[in-house]
C-alpha positions as CSV (number, residue, x, y, z in Angstrom):
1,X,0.0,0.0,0.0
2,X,1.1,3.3,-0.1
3,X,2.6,5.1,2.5
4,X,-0.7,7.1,3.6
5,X,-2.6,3.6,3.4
6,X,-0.5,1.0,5.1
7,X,-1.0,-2.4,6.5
8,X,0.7,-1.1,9.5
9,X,-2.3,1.4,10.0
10,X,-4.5,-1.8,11.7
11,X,-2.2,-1.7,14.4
12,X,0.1,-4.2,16.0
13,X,-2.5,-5.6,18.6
14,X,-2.5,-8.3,20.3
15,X,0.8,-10.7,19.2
16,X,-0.2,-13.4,17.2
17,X,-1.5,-16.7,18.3
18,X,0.3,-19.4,18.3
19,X,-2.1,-22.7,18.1
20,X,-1.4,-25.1,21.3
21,X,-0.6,-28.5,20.5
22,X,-4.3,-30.7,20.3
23,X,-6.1,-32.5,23.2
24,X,-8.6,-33.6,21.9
25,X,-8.5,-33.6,18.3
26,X,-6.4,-36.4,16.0
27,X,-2.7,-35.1,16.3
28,X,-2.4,-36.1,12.5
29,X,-1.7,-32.9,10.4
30,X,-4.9,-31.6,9.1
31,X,-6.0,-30.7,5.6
32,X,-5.4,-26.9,5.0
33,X,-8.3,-25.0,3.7
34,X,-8.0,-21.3,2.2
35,X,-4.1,-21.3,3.8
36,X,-5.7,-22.7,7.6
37,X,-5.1,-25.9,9.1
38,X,-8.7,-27.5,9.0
39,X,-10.7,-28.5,11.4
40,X,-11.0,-32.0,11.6
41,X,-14.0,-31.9,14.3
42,X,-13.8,-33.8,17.8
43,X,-16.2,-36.1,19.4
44,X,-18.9,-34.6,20.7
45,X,-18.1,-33.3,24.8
46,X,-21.3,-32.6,25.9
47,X,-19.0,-32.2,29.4
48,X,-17.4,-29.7,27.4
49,X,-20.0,-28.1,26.5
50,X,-21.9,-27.3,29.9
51,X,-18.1,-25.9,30.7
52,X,-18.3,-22.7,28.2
53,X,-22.2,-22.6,28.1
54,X,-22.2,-19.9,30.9
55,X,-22.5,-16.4,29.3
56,X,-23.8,-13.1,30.8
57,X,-25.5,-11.1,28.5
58,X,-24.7,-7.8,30.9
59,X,-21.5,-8.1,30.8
60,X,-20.9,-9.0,26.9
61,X,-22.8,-5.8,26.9
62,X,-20.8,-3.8,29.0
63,X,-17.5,-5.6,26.9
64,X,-18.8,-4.5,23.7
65,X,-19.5,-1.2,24.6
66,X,-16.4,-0.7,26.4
67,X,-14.7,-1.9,22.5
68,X,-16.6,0.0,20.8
69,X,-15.5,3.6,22.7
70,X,-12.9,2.7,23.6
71,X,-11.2,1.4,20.0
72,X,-12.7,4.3,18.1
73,X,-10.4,4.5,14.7
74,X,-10.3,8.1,12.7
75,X,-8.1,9.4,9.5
76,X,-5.8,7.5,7.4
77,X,-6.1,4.8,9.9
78,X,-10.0,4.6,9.7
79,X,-9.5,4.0,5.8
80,X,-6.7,0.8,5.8
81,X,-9.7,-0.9,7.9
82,X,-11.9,-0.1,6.0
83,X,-9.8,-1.5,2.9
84,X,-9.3,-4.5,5.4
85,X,-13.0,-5.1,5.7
86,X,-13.4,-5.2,1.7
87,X,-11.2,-8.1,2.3
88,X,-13.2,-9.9,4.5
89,X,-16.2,-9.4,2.5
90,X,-18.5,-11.9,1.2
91,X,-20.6,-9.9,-1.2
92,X,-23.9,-11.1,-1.2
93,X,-27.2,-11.2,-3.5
94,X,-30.1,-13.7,-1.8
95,X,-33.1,-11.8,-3.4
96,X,-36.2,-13.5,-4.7
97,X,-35.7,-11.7,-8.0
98,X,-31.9,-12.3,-9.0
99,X,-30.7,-12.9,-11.8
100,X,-28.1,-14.4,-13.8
101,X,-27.5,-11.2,-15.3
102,X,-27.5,-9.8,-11.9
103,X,-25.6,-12.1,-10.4
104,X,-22.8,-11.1,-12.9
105,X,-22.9,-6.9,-12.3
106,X,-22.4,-8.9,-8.9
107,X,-19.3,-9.8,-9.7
108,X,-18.0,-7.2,-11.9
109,X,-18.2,-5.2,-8.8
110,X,-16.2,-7.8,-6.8
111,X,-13.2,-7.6,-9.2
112,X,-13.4,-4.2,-9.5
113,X,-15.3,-2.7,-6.3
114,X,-14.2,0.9,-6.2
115,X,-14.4,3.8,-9.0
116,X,-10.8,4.3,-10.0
117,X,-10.8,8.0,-9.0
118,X,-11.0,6.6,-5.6
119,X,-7.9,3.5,-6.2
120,X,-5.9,6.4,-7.9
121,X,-6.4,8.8,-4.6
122,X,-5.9,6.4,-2.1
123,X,-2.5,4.7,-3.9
124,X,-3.8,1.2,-4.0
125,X,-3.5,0.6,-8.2
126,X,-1.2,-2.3,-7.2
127,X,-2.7,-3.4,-4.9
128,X,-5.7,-6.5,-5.6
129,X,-8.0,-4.8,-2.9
130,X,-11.5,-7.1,-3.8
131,X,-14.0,-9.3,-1.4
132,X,-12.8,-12.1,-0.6
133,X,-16.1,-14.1,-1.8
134,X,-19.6,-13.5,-3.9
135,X,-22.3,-15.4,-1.7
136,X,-25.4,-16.4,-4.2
137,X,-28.4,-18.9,-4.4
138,X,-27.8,-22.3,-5.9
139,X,-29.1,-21.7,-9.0
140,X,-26.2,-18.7,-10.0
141,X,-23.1,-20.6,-8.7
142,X,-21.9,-21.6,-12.2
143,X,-22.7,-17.8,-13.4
144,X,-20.0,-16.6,-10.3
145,X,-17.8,-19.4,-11.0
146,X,-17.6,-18.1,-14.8
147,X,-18.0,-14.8,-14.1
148,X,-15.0,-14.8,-11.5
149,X,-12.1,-17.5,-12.7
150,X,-9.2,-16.7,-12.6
151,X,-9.5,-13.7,-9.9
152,X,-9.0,-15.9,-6.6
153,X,-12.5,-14.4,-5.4
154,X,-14.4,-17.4,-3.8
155,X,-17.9,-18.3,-4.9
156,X,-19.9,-19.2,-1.4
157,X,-23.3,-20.6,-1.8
158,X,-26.1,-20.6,1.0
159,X,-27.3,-24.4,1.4
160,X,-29.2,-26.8,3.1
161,X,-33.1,-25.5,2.5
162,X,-32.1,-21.9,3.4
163,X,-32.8,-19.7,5.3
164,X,-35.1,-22.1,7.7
165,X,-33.2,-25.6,6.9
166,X,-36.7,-27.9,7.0
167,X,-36.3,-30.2,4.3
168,X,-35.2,-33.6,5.1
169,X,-31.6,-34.2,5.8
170,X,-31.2,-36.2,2.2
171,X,-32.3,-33.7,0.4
172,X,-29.9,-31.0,2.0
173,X,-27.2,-33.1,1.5
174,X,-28.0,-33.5,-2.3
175,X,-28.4,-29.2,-2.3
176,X,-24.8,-29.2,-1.2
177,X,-23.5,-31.9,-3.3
178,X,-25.0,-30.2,-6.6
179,X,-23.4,-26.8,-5.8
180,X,-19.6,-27.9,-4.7
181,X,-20.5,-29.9,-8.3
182,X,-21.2,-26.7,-10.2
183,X,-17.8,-25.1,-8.7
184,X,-18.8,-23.5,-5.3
185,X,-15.4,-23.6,-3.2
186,X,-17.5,-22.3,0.3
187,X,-20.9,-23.9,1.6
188,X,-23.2,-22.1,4.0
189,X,-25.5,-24.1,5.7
190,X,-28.0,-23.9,8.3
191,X,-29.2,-25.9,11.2
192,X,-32.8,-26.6,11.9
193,X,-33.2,-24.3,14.9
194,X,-35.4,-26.9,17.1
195,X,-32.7,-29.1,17.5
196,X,-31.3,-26.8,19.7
197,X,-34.6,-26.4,21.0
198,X,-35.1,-29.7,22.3
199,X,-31.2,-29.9,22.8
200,X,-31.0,-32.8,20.8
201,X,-27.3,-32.0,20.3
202,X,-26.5,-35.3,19.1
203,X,-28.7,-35.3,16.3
204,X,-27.3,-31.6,15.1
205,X,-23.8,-32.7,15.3
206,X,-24.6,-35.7,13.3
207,X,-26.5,-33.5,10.2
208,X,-22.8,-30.8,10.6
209,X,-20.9,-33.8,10.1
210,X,-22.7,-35.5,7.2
211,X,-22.6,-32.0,5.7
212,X,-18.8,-31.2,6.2
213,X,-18.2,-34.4,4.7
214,X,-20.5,-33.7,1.8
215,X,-18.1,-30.6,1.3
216,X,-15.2,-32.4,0.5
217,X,-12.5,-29.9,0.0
218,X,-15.5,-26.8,0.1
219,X,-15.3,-24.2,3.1
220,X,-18.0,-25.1,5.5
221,X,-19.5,-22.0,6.9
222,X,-22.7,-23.3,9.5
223,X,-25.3,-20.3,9.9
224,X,-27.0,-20.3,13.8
225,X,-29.8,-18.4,13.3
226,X,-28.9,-16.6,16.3
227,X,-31.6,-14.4,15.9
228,X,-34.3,-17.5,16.6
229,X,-32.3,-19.2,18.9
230,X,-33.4,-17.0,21.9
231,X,-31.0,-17.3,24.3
232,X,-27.2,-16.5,24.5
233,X,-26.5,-20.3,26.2
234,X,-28.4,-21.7,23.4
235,X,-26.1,-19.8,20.7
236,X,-23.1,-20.9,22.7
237,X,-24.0,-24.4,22.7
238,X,-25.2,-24.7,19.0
239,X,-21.6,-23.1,18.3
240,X,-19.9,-25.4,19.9
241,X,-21.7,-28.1,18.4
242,X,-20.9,-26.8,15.0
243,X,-17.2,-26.6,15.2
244,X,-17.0,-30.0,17.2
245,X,-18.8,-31.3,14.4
246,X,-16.3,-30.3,11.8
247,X,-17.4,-26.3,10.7
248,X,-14.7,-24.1,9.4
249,X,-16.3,-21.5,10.2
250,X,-19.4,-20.4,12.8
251,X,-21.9,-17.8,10.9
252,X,-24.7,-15.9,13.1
253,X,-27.6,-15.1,10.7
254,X,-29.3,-15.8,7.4
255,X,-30.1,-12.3,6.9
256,X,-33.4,-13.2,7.0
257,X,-34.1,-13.4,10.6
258,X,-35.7,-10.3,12.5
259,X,-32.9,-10.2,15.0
260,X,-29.5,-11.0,12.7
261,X,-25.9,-9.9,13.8
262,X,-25.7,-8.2,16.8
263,X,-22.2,-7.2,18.9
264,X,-23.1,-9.2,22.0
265,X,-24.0,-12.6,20.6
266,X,-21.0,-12.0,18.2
267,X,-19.4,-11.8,21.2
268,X,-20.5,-14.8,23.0
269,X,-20.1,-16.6,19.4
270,X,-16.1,-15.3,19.4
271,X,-15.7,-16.8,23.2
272,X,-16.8,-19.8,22.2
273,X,-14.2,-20.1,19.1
274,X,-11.5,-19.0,21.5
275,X,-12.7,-21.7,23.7
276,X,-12.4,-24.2,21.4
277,X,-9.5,-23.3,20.0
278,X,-7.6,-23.3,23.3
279,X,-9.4,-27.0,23.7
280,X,-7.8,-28.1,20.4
281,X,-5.8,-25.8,18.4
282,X,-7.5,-25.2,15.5
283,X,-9.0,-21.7,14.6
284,X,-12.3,-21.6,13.3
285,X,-13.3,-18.3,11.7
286,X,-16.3,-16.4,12.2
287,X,-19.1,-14.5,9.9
288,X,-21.5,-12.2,11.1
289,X,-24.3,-11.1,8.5
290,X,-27.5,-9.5,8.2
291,X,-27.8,-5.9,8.8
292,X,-24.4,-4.8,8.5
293,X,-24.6,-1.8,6.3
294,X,-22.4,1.3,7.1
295,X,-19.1,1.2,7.3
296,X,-18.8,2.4,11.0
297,X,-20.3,-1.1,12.1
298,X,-17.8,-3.3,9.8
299,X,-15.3,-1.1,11.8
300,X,-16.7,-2.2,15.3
301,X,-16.4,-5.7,14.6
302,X,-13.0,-5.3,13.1
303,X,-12.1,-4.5,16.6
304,X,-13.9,-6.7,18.3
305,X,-12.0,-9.4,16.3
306,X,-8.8,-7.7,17.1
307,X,-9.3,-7.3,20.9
308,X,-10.7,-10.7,21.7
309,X,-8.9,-13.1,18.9
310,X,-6.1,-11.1,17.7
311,X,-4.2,-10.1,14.2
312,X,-5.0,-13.8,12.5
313,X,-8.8,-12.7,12.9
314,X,-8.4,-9.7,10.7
315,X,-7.6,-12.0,7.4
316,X,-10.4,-13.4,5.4
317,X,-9.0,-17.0,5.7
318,X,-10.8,-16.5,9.3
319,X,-13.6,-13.6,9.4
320,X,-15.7,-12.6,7.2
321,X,-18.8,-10.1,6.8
322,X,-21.8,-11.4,5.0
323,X,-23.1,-8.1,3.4
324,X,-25.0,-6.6,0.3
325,X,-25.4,-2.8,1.1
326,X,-22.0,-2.7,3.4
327,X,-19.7,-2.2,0.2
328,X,-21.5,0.8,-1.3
329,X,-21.0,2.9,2.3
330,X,-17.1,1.9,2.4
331,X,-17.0,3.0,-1.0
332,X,-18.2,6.6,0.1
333,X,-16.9,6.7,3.0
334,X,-13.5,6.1,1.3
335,X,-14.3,9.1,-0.9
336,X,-14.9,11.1,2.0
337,X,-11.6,10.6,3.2
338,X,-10.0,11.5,-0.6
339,X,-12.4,14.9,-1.0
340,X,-14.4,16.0,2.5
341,X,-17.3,15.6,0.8
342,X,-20.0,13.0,0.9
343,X,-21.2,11.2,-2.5
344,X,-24.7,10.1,-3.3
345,X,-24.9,6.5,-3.0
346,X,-26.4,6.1,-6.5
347,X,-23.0,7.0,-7.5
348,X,-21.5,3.4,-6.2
349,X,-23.9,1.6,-7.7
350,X,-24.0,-3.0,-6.7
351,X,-25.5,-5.0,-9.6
């Protein structure tokens, strides 16, 4: 980058983490996926479980508002995050009326996702400054995976009956099957939310693990629901559940929920990877999504990631925002920076 936007303008942080050698997971070196060692999953520990259930939703409050002041970023500093959060995007169209045609404006954005008035002022021509993935329907996964070879952008598609996840288990797994088929390198699934209901934990981690291995080599991102799960023990549990059962990453929402990414549960979500990854030493990465729009809250959980996980949780290999309106704010806010002014947002037009 150039010298007024540098990767030393996220900060040094926390030092980096070091993974501690496995307890309970094989010792056998795992698969790497998108650069990480996988996760290969561990038995399911319901005694584990009941240890890192306890949460206090108070005091995840009183955390994330503490962050949030506290961490405020502003200038030339304020504008590498922001670059870093177009990293860690997966850019996202899950409308009733897409298109294929849409679907590839999608992605001409994607490879090219600022005006270059705004590459030129900042000093990032060299630089390949694009999200990380495009995250469509089933139906438009070979339309991304033409539409973006050869850029290194993933194509994520959302799986398994979403958003609610009620069909039968077969017929999930076939969803998933046909779309790592049609070139889809990241899967997002969801659970059926009255498993965790009725606690039938079992049951959930057996569907996670029939769909991880359904993957294959494809990114497994499992979507909570957080939003109809109710309760912060039941979104620590399901989370755990989900990465014992294989996930590479734990998602919160659909999008579709009323309630979708909030800073607490994130929160209580991110304890519960660091939890884990104490446990076995594997890092599982984390996706919030649904109503993340403006570029100040991509910049609040950048620094939640930062505070409680550390510099690898800045990288898109392990956190990720599942967005469709967040890219057109960075973009003006990034104008902002280059001219005082504000821009209308039809000016930054998606797809």
């Amino acid at each position: 980058m150039s010298s007024t936007i540098r990767e030393a303008d996220l900060g040094a942080g926390p030092s980096k983490v070091t993974p501690l050698p496995a307890r309970t997971a094989a010792n056998t070196p795992a698969p790497q996926a998108h650069g990480i060692a996988r996760n290969p999953g561990m038995r399911l520990d319901l005694g584990f479980m009941e240890s890192v259930r306890s949460v206090n939703r108070s005091a995840l409050e009183r955390r994330v508002a503490s962050l949030t002041k506290r961490r405020s970023i502003k200038a030339d500093n304020q504008a590498a995050w922001l670059l870093r959060a177009v990293t860690c995007m997966d850019l996202t169209t899950l409308n009733s009326n897409d298109t294929d045609e849409r679907v590839r404006r999608l992605c001409a954005k994607a490879i090219n996702p600022f005006r270059r008035d705004i590459v030129e002022g900042l000093g990032i021509s060299g630089e390949k400054i694009r999200p990380a993935a495009v995250c469509v329907y089933h139906p438009f996964v070979a339309t991304a995976v033409d539409a973006l070879r050869g850029t290194g952008i993933h194509v994520a598609a959302v799986s398994t009956a979403f958003p609610h996840g009620l069909t039968p288990l077969s017929t999930r797994l076939q969803e998933i099957e046909a779309s790592v088929s049609d070139g889809a390198d990241e899967i997002d699934v969801v659970i059926p939310r009255g498993l965790v209901f009725a606690a039938k934990w079992q049951e959930l981690y057996n569907e996670i693990v029939s769909m991880r291995a359904a993957c294959g080599e494809a990114h497994l991102k499992v979507i909570l629901g957080t939003g109809d799960l109710a309760t912060l023990r039941n979104v620590m549990l399901a989370s755990m559940v989900a990465m014992m059962a294989g996930a590479d990453f734990i998602k919160t929402s659909t999008g579709k929920e009323s309630v979708n990414a909030t800073l607490p549960v994130g929160l209580a979500m991110v304890r519960a990877i660091r939890a884990y990854f104490e446990e076995t030493g594997y890092l599982i990465g984390f996706k919030p999504a649904g109503g993340i729009s403006t570029a100040k809250a991509s910049l609040d959980w950048l620094v939640l990631m930062k505070e409680e996980l550390g510099r690898p949780w800045l990288e898109p290999e392990l956190f990720r925002f599942g967005a469709s309106s967040l890219l057109t704010d960075i973009e003006r806010q990034l104008e902002h920076h280059l001219t005082g002014h504000y821009s209308a947002n039809h000016r930054h037009a998606m797809a």
